[in-house]
Residue frames as a rotation matrix with the C-alpha (Angstrom) as fourth column:
UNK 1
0.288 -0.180 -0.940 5.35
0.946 0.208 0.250 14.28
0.151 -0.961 0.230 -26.35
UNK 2
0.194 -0.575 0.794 6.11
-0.049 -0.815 -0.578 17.71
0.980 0.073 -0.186 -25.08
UNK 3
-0.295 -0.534 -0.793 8.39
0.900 0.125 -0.418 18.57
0.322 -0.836 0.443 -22.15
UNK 4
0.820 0.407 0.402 8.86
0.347 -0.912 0.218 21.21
0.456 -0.039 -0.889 -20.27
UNK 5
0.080 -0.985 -0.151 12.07
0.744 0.160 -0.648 22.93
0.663 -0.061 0.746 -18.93
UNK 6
-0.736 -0.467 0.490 12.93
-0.008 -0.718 -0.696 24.73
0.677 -0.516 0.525 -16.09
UNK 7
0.412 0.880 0.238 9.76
-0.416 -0.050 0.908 23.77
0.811 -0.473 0.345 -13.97
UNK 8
-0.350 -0.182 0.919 10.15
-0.892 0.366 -0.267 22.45
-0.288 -0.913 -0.290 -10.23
UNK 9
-0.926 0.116 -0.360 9.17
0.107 0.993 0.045 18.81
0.363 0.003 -0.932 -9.64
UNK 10
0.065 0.952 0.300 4.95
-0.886 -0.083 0.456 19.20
0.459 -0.295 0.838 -9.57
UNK 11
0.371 0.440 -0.818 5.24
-0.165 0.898 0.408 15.48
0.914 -0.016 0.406 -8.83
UNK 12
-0.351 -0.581 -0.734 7.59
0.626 0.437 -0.646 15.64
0.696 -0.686 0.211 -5.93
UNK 13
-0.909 0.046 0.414 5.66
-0.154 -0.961 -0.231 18.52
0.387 -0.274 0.880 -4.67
UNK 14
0.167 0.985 0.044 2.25
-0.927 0.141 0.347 17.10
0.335 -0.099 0.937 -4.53
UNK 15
0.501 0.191 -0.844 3.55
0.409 0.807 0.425 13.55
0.763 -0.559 0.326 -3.27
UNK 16
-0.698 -0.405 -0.591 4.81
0.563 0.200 -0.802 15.38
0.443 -0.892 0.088 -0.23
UNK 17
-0.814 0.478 0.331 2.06
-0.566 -0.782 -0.262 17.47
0.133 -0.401 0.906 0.23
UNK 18
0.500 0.864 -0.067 -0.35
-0.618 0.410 0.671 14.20
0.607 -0.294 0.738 0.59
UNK 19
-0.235 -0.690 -0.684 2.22
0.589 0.459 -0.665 12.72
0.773 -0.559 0.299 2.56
UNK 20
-0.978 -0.097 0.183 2.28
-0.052 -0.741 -0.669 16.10
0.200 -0.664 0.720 4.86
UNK 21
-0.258 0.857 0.445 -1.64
-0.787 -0.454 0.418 15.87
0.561 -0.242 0.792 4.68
UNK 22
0.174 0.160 -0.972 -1.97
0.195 0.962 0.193 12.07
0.965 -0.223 0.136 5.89
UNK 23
-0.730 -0.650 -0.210 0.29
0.225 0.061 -0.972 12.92
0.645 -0.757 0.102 8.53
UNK 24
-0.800 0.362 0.478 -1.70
-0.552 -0.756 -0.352 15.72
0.234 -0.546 0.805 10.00
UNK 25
0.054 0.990 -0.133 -4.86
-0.750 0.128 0.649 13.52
0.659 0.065 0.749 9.67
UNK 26
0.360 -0.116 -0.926 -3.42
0.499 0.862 0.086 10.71
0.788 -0.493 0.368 11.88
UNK 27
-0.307 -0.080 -0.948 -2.27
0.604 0.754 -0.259 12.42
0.736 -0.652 -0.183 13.63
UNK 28
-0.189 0.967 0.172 -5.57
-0.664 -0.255 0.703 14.48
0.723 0.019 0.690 14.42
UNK 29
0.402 0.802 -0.442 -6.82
-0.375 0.585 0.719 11.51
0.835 -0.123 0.536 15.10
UNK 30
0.040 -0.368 -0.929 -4.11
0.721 0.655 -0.228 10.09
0.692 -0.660 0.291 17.54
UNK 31
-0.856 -0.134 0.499 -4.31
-0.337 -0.586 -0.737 13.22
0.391 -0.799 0.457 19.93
UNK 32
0.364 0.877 0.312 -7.54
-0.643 -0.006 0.766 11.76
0.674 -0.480 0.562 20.81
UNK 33
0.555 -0.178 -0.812 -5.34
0.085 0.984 -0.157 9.20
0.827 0.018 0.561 22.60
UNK 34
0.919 -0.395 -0.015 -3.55
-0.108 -0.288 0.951 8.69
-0.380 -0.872 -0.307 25.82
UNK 35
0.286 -0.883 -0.373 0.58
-0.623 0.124 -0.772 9.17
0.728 0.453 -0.515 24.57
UNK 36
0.859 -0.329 -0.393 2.02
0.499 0.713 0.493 7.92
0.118 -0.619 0.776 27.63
UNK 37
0.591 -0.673 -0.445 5.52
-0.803 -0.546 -0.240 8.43
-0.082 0.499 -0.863 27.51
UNK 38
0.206 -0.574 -0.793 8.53
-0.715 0.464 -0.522 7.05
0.668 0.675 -0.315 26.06
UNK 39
-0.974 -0.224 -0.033 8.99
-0.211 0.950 -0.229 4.37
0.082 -0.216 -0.973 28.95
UNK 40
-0.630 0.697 0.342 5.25
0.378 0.660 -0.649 3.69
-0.678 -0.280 -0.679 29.45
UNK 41
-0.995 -0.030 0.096 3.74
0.100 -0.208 0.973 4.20
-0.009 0.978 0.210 25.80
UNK 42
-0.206 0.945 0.255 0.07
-0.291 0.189 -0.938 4.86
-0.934 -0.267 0.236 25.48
UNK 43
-0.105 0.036 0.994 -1.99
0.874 0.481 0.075 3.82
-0.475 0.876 -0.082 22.36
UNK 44
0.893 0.031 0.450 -1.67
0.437 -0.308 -0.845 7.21
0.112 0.951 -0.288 20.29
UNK 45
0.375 -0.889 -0.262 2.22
-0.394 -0.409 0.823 7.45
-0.839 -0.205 -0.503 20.94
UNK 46
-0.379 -0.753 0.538 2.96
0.454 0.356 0.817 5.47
-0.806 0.554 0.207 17.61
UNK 47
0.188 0.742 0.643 0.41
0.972 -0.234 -0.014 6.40
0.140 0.628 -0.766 15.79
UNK 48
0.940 0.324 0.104 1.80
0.335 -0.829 -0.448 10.04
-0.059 0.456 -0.888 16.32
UNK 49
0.166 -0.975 -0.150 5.66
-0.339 -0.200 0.920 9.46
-0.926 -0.102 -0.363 16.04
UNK 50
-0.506 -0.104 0.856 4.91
0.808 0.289 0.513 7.28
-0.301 0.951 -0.062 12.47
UNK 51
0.713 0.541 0.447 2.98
0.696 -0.625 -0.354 11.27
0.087 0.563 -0.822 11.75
UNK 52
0.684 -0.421 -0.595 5.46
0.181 -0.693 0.698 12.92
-0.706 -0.586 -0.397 12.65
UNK 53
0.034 -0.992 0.123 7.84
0.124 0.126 0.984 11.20
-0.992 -0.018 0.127 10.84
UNK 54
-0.215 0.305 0.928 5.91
0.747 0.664 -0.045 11.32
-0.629 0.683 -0.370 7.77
UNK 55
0.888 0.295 -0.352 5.21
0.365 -0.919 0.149 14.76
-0.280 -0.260 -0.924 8.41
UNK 56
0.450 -0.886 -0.111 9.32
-0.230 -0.235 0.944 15.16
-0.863 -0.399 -0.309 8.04
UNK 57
-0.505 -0.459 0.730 9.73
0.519 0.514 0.683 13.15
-0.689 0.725 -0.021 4.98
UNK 58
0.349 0.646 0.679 6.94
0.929 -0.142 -0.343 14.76
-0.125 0.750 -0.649 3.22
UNK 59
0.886 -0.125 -0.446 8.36
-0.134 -0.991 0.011 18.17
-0.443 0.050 -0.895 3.94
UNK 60
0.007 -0.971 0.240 11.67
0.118 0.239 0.964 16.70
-0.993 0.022 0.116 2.89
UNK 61
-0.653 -0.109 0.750 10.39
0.713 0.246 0.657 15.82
-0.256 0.963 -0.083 -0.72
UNK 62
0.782 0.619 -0.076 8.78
0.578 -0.766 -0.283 19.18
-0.234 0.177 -0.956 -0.97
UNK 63
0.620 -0.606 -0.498 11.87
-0.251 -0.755 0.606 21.22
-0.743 -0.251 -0.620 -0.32
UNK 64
-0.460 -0.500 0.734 13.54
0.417 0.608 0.676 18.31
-0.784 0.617 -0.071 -2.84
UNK 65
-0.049 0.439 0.897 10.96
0.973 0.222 -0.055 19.33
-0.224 0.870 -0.439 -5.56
UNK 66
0.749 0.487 -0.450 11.54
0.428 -0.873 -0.233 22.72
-0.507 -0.018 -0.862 -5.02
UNK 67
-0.221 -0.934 -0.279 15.04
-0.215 -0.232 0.949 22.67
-0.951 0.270 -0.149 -5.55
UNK 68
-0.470 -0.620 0.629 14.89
0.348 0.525 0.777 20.69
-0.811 0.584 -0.031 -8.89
UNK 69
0.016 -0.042 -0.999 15.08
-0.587 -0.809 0.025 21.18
-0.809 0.586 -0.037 -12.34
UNK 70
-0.354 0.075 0.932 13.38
0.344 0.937 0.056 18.70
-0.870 0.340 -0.358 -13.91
UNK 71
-0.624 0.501 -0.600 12.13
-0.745 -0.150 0.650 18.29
0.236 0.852 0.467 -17.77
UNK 72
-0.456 0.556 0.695 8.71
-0.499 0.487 -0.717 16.53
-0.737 -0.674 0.056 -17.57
UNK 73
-0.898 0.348 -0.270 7.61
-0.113 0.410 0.905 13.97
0.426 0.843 -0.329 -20.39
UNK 74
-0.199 0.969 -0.146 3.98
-0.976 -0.209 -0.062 13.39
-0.090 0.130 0.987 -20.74
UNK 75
-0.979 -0.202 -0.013 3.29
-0.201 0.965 0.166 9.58
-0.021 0.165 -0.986 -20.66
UNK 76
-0.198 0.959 -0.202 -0.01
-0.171 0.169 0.971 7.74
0.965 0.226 0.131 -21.28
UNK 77
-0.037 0.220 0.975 -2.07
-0.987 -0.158 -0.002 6.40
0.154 -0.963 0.223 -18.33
UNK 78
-0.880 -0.426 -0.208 -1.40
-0.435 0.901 -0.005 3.09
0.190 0.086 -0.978 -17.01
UNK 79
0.110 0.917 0.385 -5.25
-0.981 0.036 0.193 2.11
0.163 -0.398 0.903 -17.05
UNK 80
-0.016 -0.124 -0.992 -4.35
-0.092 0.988 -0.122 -1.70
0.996 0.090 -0.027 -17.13
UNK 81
-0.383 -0.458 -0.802 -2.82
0.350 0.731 -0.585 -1.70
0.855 -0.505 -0.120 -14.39
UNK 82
-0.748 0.448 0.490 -5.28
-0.585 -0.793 -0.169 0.94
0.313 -0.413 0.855 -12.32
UNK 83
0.124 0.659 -0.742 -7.98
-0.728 0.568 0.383 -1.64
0.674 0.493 0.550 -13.35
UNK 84
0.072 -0.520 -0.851 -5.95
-0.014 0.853 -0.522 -4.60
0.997 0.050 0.054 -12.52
UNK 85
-0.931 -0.308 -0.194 -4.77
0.177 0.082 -0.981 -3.43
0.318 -0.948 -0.022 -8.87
UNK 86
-0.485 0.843 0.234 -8.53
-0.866 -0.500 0.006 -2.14
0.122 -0.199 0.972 -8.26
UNK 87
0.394 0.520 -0.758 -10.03
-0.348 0.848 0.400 -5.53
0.851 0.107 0.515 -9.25
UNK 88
-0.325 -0.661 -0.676 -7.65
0.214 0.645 -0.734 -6.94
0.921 -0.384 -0.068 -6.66
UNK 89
-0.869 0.229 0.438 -8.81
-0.483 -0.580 -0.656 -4.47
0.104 -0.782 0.615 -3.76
UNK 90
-0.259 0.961 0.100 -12.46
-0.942 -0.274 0.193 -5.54
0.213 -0.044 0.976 -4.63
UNK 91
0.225 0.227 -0.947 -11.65
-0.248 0.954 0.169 -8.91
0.942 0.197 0.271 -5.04
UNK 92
-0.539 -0.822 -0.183 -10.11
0.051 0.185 -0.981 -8.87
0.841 -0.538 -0.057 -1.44
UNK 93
-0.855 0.389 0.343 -12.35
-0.505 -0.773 -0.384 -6.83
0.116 -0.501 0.857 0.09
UNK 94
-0.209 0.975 0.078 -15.40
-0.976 -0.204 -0.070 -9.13
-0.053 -0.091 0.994 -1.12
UNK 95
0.417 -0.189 -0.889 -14.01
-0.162 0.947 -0.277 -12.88
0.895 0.259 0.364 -1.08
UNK 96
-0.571 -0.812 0.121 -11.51
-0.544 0.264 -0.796 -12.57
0.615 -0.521 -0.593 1.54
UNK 97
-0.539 -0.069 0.839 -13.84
-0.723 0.550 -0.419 -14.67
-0.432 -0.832 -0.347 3.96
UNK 98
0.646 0.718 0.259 -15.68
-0.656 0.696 -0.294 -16.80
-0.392 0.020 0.920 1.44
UNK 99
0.818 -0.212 -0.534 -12.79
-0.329 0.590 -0.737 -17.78
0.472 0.779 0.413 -0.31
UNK 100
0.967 -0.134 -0.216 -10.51
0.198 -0.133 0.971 -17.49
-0.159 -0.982 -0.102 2.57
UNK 101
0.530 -0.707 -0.468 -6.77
-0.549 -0.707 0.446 -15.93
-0.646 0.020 -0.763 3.30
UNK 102
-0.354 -0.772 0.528 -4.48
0.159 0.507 0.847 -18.62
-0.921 0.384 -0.057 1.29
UNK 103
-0.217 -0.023 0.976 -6.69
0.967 0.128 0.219 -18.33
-0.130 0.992 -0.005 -2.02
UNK 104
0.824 0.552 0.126 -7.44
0.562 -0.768 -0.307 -14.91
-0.072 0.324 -0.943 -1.91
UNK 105
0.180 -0.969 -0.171 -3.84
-0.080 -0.187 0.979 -13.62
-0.980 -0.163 -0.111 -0.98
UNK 106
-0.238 -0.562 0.792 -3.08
0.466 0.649 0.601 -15.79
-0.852 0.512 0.107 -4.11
UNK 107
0.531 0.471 0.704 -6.20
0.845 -0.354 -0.401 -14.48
0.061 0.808 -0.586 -6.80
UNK 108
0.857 0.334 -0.392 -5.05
0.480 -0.793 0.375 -11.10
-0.185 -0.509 -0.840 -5.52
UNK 109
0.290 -0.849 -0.441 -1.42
-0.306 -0.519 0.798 -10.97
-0.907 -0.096 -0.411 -5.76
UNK 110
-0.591 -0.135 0.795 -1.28
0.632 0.536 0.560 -12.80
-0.502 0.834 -0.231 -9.22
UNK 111
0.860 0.458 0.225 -3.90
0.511 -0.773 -0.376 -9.85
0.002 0.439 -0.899 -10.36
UNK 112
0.850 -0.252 -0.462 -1.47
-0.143 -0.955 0.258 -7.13
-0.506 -0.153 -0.849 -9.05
UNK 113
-0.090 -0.906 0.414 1.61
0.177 0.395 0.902 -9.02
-0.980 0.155 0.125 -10.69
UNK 114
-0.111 -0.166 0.980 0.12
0.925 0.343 0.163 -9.15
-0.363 0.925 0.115 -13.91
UNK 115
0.923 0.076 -0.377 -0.90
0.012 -0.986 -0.168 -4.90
-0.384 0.151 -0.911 -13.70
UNK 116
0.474 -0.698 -0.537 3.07
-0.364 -0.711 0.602 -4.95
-0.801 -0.090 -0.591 -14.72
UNK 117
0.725 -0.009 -0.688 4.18
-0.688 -0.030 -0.725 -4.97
-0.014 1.000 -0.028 -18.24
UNK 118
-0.050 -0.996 0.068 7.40
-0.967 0.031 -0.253 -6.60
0.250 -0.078 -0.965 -16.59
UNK 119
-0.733 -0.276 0.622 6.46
-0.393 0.918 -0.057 -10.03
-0.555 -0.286 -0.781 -15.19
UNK 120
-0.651 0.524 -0.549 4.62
-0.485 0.270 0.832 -12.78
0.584 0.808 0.078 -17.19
UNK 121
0.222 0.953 0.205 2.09
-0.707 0.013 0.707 -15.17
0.671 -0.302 0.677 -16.14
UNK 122
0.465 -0.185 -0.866 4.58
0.676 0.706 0.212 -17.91
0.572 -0.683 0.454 -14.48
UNK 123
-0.639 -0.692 -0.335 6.24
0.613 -0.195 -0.766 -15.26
0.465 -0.695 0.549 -12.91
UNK 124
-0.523 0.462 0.716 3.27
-0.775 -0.607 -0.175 -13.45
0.354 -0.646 0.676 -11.42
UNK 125
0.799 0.444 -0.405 1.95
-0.161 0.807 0.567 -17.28
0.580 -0.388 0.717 -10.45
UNK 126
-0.062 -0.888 -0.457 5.34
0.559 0.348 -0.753 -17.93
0.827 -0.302 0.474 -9.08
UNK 127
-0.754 -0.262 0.602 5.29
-0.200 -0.782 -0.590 -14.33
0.626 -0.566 0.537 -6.97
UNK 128
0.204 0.960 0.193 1.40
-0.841 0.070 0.537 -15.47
0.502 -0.272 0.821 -5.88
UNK 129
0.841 -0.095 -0.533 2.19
0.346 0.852 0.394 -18.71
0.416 -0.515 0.749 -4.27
UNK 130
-0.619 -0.763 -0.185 5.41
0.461 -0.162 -0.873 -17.24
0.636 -0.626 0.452 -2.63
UNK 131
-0.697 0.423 0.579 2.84
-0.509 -0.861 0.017 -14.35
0.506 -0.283 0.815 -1.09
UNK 132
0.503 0.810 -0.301 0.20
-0.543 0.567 0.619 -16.85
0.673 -0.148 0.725 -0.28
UNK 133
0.065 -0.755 -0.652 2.86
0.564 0.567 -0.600 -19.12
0.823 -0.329 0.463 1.46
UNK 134
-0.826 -0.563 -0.024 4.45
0.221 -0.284 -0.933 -16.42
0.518 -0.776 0.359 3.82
UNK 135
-0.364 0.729 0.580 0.83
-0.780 -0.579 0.237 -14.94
0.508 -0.367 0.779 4.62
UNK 136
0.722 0.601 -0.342 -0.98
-0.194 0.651 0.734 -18.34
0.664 -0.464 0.587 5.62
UNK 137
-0.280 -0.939 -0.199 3.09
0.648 -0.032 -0.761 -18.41
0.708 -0.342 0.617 7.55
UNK 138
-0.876 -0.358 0.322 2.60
0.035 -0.714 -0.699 -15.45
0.480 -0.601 0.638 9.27
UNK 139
-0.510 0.695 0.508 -1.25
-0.815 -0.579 -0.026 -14.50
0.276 -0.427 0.861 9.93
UNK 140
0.606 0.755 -0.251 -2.35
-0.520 0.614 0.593 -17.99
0.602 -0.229 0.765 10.58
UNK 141
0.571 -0.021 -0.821 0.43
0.277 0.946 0.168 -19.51
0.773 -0.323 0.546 12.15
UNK 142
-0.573 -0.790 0.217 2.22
0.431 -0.516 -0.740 -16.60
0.697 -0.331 0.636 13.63
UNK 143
-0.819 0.379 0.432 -0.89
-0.463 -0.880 -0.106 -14.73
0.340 -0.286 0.896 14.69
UNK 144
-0.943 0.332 -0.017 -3.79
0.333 0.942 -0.034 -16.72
0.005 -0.038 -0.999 14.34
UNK 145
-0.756 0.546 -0.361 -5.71
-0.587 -0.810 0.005 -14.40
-0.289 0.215 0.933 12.87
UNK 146
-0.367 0.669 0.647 -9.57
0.031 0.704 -0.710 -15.65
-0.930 -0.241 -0.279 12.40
UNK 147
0.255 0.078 -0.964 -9.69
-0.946 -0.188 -0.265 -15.69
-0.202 0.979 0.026 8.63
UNK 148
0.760 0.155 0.631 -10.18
-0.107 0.988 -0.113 -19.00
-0.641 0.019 0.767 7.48
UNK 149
-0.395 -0.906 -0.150 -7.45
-0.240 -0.056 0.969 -20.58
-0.887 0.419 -0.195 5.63
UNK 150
-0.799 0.600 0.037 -9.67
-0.060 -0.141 0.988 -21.73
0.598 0.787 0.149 2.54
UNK 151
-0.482 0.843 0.240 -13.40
-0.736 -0.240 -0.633 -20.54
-0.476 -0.482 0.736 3.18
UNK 152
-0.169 0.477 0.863 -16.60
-0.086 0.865 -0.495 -22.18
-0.982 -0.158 -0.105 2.74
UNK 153
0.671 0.129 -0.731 -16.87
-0.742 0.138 -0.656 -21.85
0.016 0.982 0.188 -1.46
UNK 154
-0.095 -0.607 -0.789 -13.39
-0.737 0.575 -0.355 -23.98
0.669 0.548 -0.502 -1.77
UNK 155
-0.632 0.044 0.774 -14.71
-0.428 0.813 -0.395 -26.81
-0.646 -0.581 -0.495 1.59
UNK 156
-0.159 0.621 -0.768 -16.23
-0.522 0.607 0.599 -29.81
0.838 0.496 0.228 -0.09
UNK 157
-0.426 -0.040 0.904 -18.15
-0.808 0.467 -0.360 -31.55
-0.407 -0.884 -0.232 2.22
């Protein structure tokens, strides 16, 4: 392992500088919008007060990483769990309507549980059914979003 001593924080530097770049790119994009104003909102008034603010925080943890005086260890890469949370994205992305929101939620968040050295397999089954639960809670019965609750692979007819 080697360190280093006396360097700034590269890491706090570069996450606020893609923080500071996001911003700018939303909110790019939200000037194409009507703002409104603050009593009659248009649609790119959040969308450019959540850049702003991001804009603010990222500069925050810049100026933070400038200040410090950090020793930096070298660590392996966590490819497991790179892997792991990927598979999950894809597995969303390309099930989410055959298998529909309650089991995918579930396959998905029980992947991303196990990416961590820290929970086992009843607790990343345990965290999956809680996650599965509040979603099919919120986006189907709060919202009523049109995402089937199990798609047509898990309907037996």
């Amino acid at each position: 392992m080697q360190t280093t001593s006396g360097v700034t924080s590269r890491r706090d530097v570069f996450a606020g500088l893609i923080f500071v770049a996001f911003a700018a790119g939303f909110g790019w994009e939200a000037s194409n919008y009507d703002m409104g104003r603050a009593i009659r909102m248009g649609p790119g008034f959040i969308p450019m007060t959540l850049a702003i603010l991001l804009a603010v925080f990222g500069l925050m943890i810049i100026v933070s990483g400038l200040k410090k005086d950090e020793r930096i260890e070298r660590t392996p890469v966590p490819w497991k769990g790179i892997v792991l949370i990927l598979a999950a994205l894809v597995i969303f992305g390309e099930f989410g309507s055959l298998l529909g929101l309650v089991p995918v939620v579930f396959v998905g968040t029980a992947i991303v549980a196990l990416a961590s050295a820290k929970n086992s397999v009843v607790s990343a089954l345990t965290i999956a059914a809680s996650m599965a639960a509040l979603c099919w809670l919120v986006f189907k019965v709060g919202l009523g979003i049109t995402l089937p609750t199990f798609g047509p692979l898990l309907t037996f007819s």
